[in-house]
matplotlib code that plots the C-alpha trace (Angstrom):
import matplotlib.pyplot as plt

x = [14.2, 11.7, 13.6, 16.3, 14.7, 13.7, 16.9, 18.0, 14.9, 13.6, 10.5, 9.2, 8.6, 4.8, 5.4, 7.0, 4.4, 2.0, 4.3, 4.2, 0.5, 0.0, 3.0, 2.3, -1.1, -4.1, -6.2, -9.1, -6.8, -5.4, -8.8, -9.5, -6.8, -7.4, -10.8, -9.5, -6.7, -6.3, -5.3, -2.3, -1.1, -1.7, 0.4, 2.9, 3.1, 3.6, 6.3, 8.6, 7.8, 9.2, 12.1, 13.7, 14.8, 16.1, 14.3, 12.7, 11.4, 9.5, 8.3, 7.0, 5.2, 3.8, 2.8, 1.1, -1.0, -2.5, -3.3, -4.9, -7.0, -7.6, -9.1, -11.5, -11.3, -13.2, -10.2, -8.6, -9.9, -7.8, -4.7, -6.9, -5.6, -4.5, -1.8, -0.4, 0.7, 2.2, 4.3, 8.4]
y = [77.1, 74.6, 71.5, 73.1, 72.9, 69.6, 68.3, 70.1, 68.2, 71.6, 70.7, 67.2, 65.5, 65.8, 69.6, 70.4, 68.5, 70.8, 73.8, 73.0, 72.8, 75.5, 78.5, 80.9, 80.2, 81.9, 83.1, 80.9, 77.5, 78.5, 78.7, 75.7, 73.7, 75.7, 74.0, 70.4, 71.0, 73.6, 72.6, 71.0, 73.9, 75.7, 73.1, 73.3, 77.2, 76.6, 74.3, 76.8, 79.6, 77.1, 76.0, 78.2, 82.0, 82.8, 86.7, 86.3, 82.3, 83.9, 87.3, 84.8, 82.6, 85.0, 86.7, 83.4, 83.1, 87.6, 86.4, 83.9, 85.4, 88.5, 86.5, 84.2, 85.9, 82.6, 80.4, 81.8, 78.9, 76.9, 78.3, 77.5, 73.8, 72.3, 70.7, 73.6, 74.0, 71.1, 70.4, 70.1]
z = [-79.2, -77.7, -78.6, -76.8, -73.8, -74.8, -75.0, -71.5, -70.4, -69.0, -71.2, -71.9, -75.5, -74.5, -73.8, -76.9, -78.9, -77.2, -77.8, -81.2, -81.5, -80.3, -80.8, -83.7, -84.3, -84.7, -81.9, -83.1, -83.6, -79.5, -78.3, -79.6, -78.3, -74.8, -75.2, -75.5, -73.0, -71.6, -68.6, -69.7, -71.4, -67.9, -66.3, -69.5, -69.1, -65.1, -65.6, -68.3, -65.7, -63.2, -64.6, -67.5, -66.4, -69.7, -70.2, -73.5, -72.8, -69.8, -71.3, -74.7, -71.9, -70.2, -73.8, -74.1, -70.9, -71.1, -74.5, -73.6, -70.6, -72.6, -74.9, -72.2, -68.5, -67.3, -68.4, -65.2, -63.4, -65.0, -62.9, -59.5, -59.9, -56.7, -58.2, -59.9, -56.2, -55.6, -58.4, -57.8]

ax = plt.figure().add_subplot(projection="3d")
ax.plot(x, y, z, "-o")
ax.set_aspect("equal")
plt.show()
């Protein structure tokens, strides 16, 4: 469903390629990539929360981001990005 949105340009070809990276993996291999970059997969998970309404894309991204602070509380911060706020 990702290239979907690709192709809609709802997501970008660097998005999917993070999407991909990252969906269905294990916690361990998502940590890691949090690690590296997390705060593009913050911006990433903004942006599809932003723009796509279809129910299950949000409920699967928002899946994604518990997961991911039930996992590391202090990765939080992340979402504390000023320009988080300011994005169109």
């Amino acid at each position: 469903p990702w290239e979907t949105y690709m192709n809609t340009k709802l997501v970008s070809a660097k998005g999917l390629q993070l999407l991909r990276r990252y969906d269905k993996k294990s916690e361990s291999a998502r940590a890691q990539l949090l690690d590296e970059d997390g705060p593009a997969y913050v911006h990433l998970f903004v942006s599809i929360l932003r723009d796509i309404f279809k129910e299950e894309t949000v409920e699967y991204v928002l899946a994604l981001i518990y997961e991911m602070l039930s996992a590391n509380p202090t990765r939080a911060r992340l979402f504390h990005d000023e320009s988080l706020a300011h994005e169109d």
